[in-house]
C-alpha positions as CSV (number, residue, x, y, z in Angstrom):
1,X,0.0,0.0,0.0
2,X,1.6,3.0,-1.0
3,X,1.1,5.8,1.2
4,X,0.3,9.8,0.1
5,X,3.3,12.3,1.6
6,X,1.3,15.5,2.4
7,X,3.2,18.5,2.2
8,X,2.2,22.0,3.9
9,X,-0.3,22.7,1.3
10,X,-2.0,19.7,1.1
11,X,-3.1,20.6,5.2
12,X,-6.4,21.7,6.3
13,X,-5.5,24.9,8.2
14,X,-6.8,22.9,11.5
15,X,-4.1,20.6,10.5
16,X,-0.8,23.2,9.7
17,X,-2.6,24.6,13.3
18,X,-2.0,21.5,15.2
19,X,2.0,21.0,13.2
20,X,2.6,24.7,14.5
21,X,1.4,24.0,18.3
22,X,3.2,20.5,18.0
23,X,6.4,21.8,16.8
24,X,6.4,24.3,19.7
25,X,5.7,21.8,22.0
26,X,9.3,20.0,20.5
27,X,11.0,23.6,21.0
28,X,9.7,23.7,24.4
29,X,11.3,20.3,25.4
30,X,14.7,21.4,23.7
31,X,14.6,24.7,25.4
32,X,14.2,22.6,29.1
33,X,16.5,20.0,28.5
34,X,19.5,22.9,27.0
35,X,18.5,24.6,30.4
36,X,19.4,21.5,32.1
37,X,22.8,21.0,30.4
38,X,23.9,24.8,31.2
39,X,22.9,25.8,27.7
40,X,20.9,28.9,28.6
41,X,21.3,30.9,25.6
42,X,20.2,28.0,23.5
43,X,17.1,27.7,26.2
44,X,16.2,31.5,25.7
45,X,15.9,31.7,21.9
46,X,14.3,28.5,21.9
47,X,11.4,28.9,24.8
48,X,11.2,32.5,22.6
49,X,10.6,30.9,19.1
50,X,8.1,28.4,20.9
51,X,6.3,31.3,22.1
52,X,6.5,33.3,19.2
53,X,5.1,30.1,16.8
54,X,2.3,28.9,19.3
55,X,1.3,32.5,19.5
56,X,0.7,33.4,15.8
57,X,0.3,29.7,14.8
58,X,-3.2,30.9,13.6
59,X,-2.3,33.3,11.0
60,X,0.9,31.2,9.6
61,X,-1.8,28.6,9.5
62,X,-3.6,31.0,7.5
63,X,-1.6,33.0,5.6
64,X,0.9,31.8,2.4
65,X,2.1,28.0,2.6
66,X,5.7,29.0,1.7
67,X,5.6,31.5,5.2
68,X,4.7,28.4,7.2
69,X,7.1,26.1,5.5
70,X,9.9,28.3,5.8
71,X,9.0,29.0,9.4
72,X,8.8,24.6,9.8
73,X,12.3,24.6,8.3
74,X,13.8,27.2,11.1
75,X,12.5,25.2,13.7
76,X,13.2,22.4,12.6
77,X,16.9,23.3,12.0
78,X,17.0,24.4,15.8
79,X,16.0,21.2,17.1
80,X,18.1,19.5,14.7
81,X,21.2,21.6,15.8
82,X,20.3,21.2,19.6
83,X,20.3,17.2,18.8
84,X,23.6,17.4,17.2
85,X,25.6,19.4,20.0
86,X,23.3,16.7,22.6
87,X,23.0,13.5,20.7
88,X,22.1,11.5,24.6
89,X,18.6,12.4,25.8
90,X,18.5,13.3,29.5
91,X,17.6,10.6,31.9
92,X,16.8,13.4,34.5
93,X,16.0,17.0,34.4
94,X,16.8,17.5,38.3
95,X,18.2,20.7,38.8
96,X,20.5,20.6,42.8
């Protein structure tokens, strides 16, 4: 069975709605676990782009495909930088 890809344009706007909130939800998790590790700068612009997309995640939602898929790309280029400098997941986000 060969499954359909869909790209940003194919989504409903509920659906590019939910990627936005989702993929500041994944920004959010980076930006705790960086704060963890010391990495506070990292943490800042992080927690600030989450904010930033879960905030207007209705009008990129809304407005041109190539906006929201350029604004996908950055975040997704953070997380994947983040992962690269941290390649091991925290066991424990303690803070002493």
């Amino acid at each position: 069975m060969e499954e359909k890809i869909k790209t940003i344009k194919d989504l409903s706007i509920e659906e590019r709605e939910e990627a936005f909130v989702d993929i500041a939800r994944i920004l959010e998790d980076a930006a705790r676990e960086a704060f963890v590790e010391g990495n506070r700068n990292f943490a800042a612009f992080s927690t600030n782009m989450a904010e930033a997309i879960r905030v207007n995640a209705d009008e990129l939602a809304r407005d041109k495909p190539q906006n929201a898929e350029h604004v996908i790309h950055q975040a997704v280029a953070m997380v994947a930088q983040f992962k690269t400098m941290h390649p091991y997941r925290l066991v424990s986000r303690a803070i002493h």
